[in-house]
N, C-alpha and C positions, 0 to 999 in steps of 0.2 A: 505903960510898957517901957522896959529898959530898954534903951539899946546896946547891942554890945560893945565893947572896947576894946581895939587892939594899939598897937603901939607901931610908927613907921619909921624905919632909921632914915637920918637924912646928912644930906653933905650941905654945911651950913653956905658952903662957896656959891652954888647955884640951886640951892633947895631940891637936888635930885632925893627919888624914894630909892634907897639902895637895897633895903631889905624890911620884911614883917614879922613880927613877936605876938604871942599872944599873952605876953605879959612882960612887965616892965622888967621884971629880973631876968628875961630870956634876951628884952632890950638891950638891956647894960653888958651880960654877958657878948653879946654878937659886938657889938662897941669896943669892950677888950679883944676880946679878937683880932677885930680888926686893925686898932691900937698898936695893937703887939707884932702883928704881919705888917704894919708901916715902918714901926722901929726898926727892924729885922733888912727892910729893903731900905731903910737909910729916906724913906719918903714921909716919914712922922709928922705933921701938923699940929701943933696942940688944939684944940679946941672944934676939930671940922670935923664931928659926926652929933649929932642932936638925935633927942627921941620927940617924933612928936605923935601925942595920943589922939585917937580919931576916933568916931563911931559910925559904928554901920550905914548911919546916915551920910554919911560922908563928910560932916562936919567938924573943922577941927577944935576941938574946945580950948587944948593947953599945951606949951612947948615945956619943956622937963630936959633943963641943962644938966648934963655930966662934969661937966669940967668948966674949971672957972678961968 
């Protein structure tokens, strides 16, 4: 049996789970977002929001960098 896979955005500073996608392209997208509303208030980071994919199990198998 599969388990499902979704994707947990995170803030690399303290590994908080800020938000859930149910696919990596929904991932990336919610990342520009947020990206874009840091620029905007002058608070941009490069590199502080990461996707990391999970399964239902709860288990995390892989981290999936955005930005280098």
């Amino acid at each position: 049996m599969n388990a499902k896979i979704h994707y947990s955005i995170i803030d690399n500073e303290a590994g908080n789970i800020i938000e859930h996608a149910e696919t990596i392209e929904q991932a990336q997208q919610i990342i520009a977002e947020y990206e874009s509303a840091d620029k905007k208030y002058g608070t941009y980071t490069p590199n502080f929001y990461s996707i990391r994919e999970e399964r239902d199990s709860g288990h995390t198998d892989a981290w999936v960098k955005l930005c280098d």
